[in-house]
N, CA, C and O atoms as a printed pandas DataFrame, in Angstrom:
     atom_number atom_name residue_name chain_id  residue_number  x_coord  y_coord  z_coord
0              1         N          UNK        A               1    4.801   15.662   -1.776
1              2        CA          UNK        A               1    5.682   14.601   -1.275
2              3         C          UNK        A               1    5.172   13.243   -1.723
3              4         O          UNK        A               1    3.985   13.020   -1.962
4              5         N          UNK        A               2    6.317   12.200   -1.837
5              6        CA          UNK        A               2    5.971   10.855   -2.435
6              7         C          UNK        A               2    6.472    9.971   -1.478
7              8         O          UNK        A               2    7.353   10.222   -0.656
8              9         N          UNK        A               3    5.650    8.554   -1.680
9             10        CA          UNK        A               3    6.035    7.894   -0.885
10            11         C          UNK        A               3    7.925    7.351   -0.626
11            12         O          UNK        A               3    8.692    7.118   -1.560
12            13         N          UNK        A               4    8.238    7.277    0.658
13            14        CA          UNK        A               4    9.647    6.732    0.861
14            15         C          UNK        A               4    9.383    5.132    0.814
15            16         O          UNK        A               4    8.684    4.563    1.653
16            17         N          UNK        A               5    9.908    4.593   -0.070
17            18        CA          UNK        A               5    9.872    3.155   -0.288
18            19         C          UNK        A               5   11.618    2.500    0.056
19            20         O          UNK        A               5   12.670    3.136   -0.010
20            21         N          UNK        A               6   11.393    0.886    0.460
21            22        CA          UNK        A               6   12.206    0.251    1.015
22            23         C          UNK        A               6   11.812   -1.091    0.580
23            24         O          UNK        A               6   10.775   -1.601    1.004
24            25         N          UNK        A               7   13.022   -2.023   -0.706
25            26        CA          UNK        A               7   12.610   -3.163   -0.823
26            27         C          UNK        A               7   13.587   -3.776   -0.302
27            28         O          UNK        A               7   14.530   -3.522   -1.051
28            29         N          UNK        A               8   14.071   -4.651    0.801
29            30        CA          UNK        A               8   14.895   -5.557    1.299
30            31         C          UNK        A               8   14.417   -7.105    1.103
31            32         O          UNK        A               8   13.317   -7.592    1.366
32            33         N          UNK        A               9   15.485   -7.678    0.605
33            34        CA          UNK        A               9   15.550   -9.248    0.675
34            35         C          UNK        A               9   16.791   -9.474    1.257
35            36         O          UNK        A               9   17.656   -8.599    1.242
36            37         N          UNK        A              10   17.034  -11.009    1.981
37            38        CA          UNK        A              10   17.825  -11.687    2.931
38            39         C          UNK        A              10   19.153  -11.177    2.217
39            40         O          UNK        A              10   20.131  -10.922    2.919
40            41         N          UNK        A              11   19.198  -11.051    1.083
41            42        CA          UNK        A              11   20.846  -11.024   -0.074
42            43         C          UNK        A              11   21.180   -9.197    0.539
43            44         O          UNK        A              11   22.137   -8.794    1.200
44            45         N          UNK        A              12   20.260   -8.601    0.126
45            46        CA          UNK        A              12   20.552   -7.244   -0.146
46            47         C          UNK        A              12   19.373   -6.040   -0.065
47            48         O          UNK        A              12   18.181   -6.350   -0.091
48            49         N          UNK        A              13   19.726   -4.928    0.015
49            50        CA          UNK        A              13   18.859   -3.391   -0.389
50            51         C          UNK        A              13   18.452   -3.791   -1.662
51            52         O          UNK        A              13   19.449   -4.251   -2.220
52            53         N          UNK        A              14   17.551   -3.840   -2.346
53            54        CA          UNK        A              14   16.884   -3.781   -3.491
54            55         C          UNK        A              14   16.354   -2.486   -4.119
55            56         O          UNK        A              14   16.172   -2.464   -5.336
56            57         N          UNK        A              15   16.127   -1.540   -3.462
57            58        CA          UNK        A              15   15.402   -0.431   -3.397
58            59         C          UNK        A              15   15.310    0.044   -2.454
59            60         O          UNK        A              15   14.904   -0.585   -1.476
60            61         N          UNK        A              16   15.801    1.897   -2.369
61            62        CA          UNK        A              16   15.583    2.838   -1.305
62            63         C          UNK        A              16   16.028    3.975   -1.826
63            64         O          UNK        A              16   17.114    4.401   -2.221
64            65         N          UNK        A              17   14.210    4.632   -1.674
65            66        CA          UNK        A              17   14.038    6.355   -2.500
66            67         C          UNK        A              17   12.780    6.474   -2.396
67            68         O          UNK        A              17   11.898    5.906   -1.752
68            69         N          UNK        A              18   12.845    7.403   -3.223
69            70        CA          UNK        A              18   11.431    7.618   -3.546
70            71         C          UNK        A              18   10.282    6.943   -4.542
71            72         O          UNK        A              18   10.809    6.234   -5.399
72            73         N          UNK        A              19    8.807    7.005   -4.625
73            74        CA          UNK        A              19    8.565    6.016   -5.125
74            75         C          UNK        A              19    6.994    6.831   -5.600
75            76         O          UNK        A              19    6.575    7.736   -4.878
76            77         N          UNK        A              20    6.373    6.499   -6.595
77            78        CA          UNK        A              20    4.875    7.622   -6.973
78            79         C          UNK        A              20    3.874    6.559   -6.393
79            80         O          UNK        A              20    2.805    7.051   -6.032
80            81         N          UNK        A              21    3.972    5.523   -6.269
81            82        CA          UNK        A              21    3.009    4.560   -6.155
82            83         C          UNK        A              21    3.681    2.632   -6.073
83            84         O          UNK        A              21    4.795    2.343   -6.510
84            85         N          UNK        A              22    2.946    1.817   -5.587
85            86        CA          UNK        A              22    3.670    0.745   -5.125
86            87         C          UNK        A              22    2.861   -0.383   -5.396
87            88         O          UNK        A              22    2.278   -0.514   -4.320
88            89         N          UNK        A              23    2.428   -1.327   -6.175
89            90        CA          UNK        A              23    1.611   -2.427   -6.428
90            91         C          UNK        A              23    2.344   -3.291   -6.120
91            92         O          UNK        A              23    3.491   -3.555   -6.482
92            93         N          UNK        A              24    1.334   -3.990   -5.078
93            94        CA          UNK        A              24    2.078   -5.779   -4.350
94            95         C          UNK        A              24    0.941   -6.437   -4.591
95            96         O          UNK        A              24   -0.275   -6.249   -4.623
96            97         N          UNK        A              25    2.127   -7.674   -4.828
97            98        CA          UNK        A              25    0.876   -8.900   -4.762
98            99         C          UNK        A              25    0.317   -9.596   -3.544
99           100         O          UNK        A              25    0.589  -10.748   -3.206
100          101         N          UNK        A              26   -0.873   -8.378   -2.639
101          102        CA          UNK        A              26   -1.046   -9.235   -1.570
102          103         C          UNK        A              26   -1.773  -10.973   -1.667
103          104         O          UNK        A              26   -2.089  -11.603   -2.676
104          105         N          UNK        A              27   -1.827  -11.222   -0.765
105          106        CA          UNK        A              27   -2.217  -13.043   -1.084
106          107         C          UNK        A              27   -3.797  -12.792   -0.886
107          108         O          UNK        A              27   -4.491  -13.779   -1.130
108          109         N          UNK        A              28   -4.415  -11.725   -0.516
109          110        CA          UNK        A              28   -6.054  -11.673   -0.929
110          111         C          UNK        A              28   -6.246  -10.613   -1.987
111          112         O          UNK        A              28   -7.167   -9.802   -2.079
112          113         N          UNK        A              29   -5.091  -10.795   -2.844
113          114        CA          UNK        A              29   -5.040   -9.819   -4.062
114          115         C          UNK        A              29   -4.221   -8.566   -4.235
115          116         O          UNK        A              29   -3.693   -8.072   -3.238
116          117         N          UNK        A              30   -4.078   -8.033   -5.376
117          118        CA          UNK        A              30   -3.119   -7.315   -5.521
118          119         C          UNK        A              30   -4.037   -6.229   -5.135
119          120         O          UNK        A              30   -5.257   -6.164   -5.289
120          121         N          UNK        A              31   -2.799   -4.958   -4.332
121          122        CA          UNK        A              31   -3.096   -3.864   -4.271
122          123         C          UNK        A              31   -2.373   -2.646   -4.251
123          124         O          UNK        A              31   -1.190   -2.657   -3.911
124          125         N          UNK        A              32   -3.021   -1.460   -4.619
125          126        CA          UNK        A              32   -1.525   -0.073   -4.870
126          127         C          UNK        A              32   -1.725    0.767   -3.665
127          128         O          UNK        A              32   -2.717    1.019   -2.981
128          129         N          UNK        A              33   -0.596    1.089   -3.619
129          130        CA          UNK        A              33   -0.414    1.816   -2.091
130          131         C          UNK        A              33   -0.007    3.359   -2.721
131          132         O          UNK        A              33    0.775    3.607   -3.639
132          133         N          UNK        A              34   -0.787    4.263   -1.928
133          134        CA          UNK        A              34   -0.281    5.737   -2.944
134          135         C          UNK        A              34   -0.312    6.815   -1.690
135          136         O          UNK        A              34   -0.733    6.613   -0.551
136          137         N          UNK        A              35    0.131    7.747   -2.116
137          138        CA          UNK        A              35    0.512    8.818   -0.894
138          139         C          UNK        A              35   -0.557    8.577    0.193
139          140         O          UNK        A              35   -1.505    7.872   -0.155
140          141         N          UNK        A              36   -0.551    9.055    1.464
141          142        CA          UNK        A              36   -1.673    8.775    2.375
142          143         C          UNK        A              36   -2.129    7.541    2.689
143          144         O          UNK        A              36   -2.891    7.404    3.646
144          145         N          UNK        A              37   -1.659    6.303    1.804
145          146        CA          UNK        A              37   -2.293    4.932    2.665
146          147         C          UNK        A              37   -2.687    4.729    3.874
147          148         O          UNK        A              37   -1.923    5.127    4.753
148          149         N          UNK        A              38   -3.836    4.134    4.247
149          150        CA          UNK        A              38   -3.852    4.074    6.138
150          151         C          UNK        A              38   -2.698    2.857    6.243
151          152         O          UNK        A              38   -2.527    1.945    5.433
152          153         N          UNK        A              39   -1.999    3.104    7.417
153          154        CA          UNK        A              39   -1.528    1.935    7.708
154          155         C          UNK        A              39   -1.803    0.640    7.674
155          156         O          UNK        A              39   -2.938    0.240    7.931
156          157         N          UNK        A              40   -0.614   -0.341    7.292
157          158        CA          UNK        A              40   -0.966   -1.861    7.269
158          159         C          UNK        A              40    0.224   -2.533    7.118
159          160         O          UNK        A              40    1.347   -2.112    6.840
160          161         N          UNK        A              41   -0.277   -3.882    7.391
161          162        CA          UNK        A              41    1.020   -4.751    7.234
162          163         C          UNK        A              41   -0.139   -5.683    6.478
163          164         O          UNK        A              41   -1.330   -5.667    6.792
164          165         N          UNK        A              42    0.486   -6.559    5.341
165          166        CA          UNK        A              42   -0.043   -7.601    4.614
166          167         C          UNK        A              42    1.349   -8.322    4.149
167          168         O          UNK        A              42    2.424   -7.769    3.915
168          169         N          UNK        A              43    1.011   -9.782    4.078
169          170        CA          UNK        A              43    1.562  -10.736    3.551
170          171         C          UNK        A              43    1.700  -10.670    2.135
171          172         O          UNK        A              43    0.775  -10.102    1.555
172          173         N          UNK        A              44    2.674  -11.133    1.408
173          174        CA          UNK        A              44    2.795  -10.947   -0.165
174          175         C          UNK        A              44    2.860  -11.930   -0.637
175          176         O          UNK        A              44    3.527  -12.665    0.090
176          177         N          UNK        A              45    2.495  -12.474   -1.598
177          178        CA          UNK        A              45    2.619  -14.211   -2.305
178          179         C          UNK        A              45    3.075  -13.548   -3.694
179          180         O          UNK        A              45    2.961  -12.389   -4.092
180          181         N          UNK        A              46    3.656  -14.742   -4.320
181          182        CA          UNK        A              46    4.506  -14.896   -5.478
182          183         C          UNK        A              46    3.454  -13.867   -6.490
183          184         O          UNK        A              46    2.231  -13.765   -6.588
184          185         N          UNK        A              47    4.613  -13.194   -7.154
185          186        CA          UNK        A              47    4.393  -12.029   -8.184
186          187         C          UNK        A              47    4.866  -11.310   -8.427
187          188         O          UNK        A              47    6.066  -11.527   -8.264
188          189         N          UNK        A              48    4.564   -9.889   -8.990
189          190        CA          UNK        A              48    5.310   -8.889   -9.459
190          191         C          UNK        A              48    4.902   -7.414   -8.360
191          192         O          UNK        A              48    3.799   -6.912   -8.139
192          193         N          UNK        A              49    6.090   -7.076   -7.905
193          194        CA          UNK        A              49    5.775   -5.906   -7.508
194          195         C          UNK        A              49    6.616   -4.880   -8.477
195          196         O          UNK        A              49    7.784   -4.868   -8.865
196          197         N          UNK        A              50    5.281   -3.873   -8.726
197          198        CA          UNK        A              50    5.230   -2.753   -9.528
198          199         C          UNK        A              50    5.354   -0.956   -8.150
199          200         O          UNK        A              50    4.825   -0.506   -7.133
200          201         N          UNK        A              51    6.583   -0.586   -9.312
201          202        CA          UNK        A              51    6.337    0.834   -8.440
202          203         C          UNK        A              51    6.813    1.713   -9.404
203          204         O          UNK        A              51    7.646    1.403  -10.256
204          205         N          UNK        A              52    6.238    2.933   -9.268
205          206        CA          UNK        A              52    6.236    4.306  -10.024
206          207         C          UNK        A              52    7.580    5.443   -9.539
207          208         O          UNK        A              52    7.280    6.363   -8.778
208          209         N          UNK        A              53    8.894    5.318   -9.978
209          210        CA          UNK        A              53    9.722    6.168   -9.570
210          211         C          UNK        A              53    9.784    7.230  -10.577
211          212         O          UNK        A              53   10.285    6.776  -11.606
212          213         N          UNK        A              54    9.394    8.773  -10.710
213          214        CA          UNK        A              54    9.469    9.492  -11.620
214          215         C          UNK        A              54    8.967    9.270  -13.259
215          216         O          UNK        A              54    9.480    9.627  -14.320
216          217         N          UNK        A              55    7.585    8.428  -12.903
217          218        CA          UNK        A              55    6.470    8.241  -13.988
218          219         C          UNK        A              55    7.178    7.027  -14.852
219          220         O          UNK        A              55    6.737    6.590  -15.915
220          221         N          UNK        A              56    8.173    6.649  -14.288
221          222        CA          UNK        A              56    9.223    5.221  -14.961
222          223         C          UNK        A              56    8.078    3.962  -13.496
223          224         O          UNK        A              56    7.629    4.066  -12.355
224          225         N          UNK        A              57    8.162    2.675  -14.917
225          226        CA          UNK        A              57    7.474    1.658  -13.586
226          227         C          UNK        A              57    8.514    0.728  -13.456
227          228         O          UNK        A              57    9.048    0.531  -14.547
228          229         N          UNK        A              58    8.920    0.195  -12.700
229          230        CA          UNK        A              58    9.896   -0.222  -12.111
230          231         C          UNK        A              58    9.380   -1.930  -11.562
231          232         O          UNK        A              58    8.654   -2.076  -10.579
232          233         N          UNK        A              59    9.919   -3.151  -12.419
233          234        CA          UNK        A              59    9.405   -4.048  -11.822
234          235         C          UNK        A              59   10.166   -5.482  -11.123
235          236         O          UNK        A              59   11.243   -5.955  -11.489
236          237         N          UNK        A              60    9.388   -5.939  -10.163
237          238        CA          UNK        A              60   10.213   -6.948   -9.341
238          239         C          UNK        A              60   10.076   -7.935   -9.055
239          240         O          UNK        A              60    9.555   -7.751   -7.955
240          241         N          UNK        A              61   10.155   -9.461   -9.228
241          242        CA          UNK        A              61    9.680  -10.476   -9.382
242          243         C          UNK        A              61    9.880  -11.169   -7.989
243          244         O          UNK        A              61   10.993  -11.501   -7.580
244          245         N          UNK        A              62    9.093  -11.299   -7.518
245          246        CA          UNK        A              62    9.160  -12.200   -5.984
246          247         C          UNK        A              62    8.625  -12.883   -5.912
247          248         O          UNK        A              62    7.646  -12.953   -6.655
248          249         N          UNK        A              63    8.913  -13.962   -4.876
249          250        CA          UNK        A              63    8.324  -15.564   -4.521
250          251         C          UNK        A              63    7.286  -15.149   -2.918
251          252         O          UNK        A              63    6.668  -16.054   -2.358
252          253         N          UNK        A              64    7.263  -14.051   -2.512
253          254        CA          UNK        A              64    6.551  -13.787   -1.696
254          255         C          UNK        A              64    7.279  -13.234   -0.342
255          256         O          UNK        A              64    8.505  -13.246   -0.461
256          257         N          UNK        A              65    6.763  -12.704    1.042
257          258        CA          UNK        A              65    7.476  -11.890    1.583
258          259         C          UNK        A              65    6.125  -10.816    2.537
259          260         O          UNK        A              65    5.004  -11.289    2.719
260          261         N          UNK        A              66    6.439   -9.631    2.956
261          262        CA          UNK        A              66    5.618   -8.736    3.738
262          263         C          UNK        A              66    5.707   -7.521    3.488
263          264         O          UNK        A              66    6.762   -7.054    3.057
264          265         N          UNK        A              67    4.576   -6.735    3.715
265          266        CA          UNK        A              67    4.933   -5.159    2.953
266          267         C          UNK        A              67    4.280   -4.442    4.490
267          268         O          UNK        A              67    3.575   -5.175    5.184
268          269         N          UNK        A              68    4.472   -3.450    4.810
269          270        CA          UNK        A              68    4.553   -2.211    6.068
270          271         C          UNK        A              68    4.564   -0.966    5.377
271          272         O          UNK        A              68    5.360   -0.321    4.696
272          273         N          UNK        A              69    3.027   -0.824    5.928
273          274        CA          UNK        A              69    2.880    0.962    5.417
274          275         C          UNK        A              69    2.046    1.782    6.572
275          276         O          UNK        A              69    0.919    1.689    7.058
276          277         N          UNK        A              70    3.412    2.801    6.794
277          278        CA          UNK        A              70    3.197    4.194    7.718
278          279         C          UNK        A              70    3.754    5.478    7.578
279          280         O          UNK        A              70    4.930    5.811    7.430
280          281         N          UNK        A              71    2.578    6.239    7.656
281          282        CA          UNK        A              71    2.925    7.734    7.186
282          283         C          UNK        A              71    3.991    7.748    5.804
283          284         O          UNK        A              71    5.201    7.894    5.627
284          285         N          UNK        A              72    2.931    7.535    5.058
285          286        CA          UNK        A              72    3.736    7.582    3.790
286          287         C          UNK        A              72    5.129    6.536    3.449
287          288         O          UNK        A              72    5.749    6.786    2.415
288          289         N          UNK        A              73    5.394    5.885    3.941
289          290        CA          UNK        A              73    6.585    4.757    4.428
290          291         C          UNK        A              73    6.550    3.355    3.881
291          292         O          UNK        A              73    6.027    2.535    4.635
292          293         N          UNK        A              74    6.877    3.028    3.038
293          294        CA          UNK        A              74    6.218    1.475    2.880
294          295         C          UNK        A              74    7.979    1.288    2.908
295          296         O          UNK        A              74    8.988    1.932    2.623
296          297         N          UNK        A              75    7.471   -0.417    3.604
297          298        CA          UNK        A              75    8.811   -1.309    3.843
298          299         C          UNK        A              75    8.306   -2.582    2.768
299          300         O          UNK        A              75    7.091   -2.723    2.632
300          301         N          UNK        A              76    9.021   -3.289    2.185
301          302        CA          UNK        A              76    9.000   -4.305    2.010
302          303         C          UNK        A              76   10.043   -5.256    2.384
303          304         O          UNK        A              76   11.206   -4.872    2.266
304          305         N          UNK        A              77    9.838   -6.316    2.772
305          306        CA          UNK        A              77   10.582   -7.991    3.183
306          307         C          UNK        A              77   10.561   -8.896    2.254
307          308         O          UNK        A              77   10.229   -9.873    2.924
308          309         N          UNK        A              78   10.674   -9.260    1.221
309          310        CA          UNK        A              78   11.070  -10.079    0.039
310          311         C          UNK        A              78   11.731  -11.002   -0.345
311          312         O          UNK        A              78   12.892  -10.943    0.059
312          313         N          UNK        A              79   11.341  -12.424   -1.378
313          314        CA          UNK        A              79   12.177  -13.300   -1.533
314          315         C          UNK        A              79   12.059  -12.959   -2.856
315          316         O          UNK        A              79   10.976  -12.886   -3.436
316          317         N          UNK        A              80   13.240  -12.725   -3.412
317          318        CA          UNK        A              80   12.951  -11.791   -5.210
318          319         C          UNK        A              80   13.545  -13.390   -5.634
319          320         O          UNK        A              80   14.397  -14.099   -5.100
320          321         N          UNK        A              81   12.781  -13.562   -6.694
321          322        CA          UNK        A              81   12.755  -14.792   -8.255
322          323         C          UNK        A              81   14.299  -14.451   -8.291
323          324         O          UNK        A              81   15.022  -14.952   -9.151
């Protein structure tokens, strides 16, 4: 099983499926979130979020925002460029 990912910004659904892996730009640095993450919530500052849907990387330009990860679950909150 792979992670269920969720990118929402104020406009729209951006993303919702499945996902191999998830790189955000947290604001004390970037980091990848992969099956099993312990839970967290972190703040996101301006950058690229990268994610792995079926070995394709998939990328997203944001001005910053919040990411939520549980039981395999990541949410993101986003202001996309």
């Amino acid at each position: 099983m792979s992670l269920r990912l969720k990118i929402v910004s104020p406009e729209k659904i951006v993303y919702e499926g499945n996902a191999d892996s998830v790189l955000v730009p947290g604001t004390v640095g970037a980091f990848e979130i992969l099956k099993d993450h312990a839970p967290i919530i972190s703040s996101l500052e301006k950058g690229v979020v990268e994610y792995g849907v079926n070995g394709q990387k998939q990328q997203l330009l944001i001005s910053g925002g919040f990411v939520e990860v549980k039981k395999n679950e990541v949410s993101l909150c986003v202001e996309v460029e």
